[in-house]
C-alpha positions in Angstrom: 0.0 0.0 0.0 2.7 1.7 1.0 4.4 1.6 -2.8 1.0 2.4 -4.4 0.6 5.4 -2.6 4.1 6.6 -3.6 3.2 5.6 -7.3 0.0 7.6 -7.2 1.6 10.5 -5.4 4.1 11.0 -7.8 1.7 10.4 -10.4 -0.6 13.5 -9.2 2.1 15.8 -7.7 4.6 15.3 -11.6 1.8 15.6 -14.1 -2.0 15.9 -13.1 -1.6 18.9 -11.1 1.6 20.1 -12.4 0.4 19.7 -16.5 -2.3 22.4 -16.2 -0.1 25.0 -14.8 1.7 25.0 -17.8 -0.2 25.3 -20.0 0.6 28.3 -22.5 -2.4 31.5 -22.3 -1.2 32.1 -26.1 -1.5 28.7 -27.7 -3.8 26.8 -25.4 -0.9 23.6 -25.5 2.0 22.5 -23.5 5.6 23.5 -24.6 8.0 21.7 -23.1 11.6 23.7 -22.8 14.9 21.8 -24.3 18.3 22.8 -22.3 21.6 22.3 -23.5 23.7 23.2 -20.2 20.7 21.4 -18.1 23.0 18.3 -17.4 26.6 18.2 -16.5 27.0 15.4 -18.9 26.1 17.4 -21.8 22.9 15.4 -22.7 20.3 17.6 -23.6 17.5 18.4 -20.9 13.9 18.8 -20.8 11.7 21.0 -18.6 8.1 22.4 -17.6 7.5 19.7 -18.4 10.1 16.6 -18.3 8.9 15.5 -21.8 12.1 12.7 -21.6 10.5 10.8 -18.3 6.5 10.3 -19.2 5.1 7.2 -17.2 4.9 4.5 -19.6 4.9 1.2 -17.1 2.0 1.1 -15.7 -1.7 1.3 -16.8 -2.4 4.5 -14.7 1.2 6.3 -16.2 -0.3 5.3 -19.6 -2.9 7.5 -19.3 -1.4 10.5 -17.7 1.4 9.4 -21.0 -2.2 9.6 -23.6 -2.9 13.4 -22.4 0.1 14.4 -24.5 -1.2 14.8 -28.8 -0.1 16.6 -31.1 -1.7 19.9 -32.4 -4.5 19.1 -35.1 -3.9 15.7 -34.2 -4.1 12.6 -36.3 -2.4 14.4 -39.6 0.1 15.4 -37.2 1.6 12.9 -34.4 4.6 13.6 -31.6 7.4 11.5 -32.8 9.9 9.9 -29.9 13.5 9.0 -31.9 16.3 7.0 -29.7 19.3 5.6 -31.1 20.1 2.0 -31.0 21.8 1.0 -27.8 24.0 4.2 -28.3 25.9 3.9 -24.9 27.2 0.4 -25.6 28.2 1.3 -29.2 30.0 4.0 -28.1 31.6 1.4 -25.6 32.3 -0.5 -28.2 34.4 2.3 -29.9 36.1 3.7 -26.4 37.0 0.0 -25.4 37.7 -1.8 -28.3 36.9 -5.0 -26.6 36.9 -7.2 -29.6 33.6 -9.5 -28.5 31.3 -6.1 -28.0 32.4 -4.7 -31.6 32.0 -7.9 -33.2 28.4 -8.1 -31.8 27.5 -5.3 -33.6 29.7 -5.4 -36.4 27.7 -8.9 -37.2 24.4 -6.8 -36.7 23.8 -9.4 -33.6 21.3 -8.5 -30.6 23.4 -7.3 -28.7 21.9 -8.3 -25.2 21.1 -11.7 -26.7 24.9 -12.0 -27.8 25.9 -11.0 -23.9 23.7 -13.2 -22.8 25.0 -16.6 -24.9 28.7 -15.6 -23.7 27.3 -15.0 -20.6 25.3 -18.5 -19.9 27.4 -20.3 -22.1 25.1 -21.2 -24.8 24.3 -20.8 -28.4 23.0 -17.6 -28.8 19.4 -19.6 -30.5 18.9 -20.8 -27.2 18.9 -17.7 -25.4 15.6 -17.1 -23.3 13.6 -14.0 -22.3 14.8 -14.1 -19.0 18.4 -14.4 -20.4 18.1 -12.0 -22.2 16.6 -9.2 -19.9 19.4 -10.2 -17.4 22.5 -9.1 -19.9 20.8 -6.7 -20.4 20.8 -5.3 -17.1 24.7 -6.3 -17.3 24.9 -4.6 -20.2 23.8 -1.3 -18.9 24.5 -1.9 -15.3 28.1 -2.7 -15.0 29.0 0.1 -17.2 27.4 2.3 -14.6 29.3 0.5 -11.9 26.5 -2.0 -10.8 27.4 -3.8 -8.0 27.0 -7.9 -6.6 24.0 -6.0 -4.2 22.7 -4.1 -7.3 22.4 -7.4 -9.6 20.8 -8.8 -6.5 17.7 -6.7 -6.6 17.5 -6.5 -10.1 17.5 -9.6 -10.9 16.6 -11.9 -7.4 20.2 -13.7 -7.7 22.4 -13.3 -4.7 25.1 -11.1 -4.1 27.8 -14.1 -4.4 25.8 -15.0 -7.9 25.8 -10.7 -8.8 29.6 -11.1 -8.5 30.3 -14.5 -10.2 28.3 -13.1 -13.1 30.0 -9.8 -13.5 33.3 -11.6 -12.8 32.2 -14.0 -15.9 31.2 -10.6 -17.9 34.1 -9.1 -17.4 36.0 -12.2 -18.5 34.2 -12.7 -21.7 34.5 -8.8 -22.5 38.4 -8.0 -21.3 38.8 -5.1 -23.5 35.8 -3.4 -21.0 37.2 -4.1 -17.7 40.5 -2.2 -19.3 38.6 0.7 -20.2 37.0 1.5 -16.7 40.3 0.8 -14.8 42.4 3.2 -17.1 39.2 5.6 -17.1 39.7 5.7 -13.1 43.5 6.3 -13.3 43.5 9.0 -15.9 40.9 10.4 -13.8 42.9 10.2 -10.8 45.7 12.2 -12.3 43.9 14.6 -14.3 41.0 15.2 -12.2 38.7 15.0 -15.4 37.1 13.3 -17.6 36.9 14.2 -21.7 34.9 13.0 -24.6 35.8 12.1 -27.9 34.9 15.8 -29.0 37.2 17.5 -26.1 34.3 18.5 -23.6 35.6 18.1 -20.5 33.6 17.5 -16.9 35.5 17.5 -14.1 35.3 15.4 -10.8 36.1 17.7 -8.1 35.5 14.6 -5.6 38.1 12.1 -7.0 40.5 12.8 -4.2 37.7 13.0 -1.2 38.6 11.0 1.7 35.2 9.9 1.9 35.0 6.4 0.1 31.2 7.0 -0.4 31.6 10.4 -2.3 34.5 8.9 -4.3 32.0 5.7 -5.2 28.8 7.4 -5.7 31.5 10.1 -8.4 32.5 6.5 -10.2 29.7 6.9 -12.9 30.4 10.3 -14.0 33.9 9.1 -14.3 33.2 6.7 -17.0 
């Protein structure tokens, strides 16, 4: 009851009382506002309202989700464009682990290949639940996921969290590489640069506090 309440709550407090407060006196409509300096990462932001985080789960954020047409709506439609499984391609370039970019190179699933490396199997005889787990190795351990994380993610335990991302890393070397020399670079240049020259720096990579300094490690990469 407890987690329905909170899911309700936010669903009221985000979007059914928020939504009609923004709504422009000129046009009548909503018009979201697009930052470029909204995130430290670069990524472009999206305010009054968040049009990058509408409910989609659940049957009650489906419906808050169907309030949003476009204008003179149905010869016109909002269209939602997201590249492929852009954050493990661009892995794939940073680390040149040689299983990742032959994954996609082959034009394989990619979370279907993890997963038969993975499990050990042929990747025909990957399941759904296979599947959904790489993926959230895929993702996770690039974000610096962690044996506790996997465990309530997926309902293994935390000695079955770290065999797998011990097998992960085994079967992808060339990523394990990557994060450690990320962290050491970072650790004598106290930033972090992209492939463009936009730097961020991490002012907390030398904090005494082991917390800060873990909680920092996903900026880092």
């Amino acid at each position: 009851m407890v987690l329905e309440y909170r899911q309700l709550s936010k669903l009221k407090s985000t979007y059914v009382d928020a939504l009609p407060t923004l709504v422009n006196p000129n046009t009548g409509r909503i018009h979201t506002e697009f930052k470029q300096t909204g995130s430290d990462t670069g990524r472009l932001s999206s305010t009054e309202p968040n049009m990058q985080n509408i409910p989609v789960r659940t049957e009650l954020g489906r419906r808050v989700r169907s309030a949003f047409v476009a204008e003179n709506a149905p010869d016109w439609t909002l269209l939602g464009a997201d590249y492929s499984q852009i954050e493990l391609r661009i892995l794939a370039h940073y680390s040149r682990d040689e299983g990742l970019m032959a994954a996609f190179l082959n034009g394989e699933d990619i979370h279907a290949a993890t997963a038969a490396s993975v499990y050990g199997v042929e990747i025909s005889d990957v399941d759904a639940e296979m599947r959904r787990v790489a993926k959230i190795m895929n993702f996770g351990v690039l974000y610096g996921l962690s044996p506790f994380g996997i465990r309530q993610q997926t309902g293994f335990s935390a000695e079955e969290g770290k065999a797998f991302i011990d097998t992960y890393f085994t079967n992808y070397p060339g990523i394990r590489g990557y994060i450690e020399g990320i962290k050491e670079q970072v650790k004598q240049d106290g930033y972090v640069e992209t492939l463009m020259g936009r730097r961020r720096r991490i002012n907390e990579v030398h904090s005494s506090n082991f917390h800060t300094r873990g909680r920092r490690e996903s900026a880092w990469r």
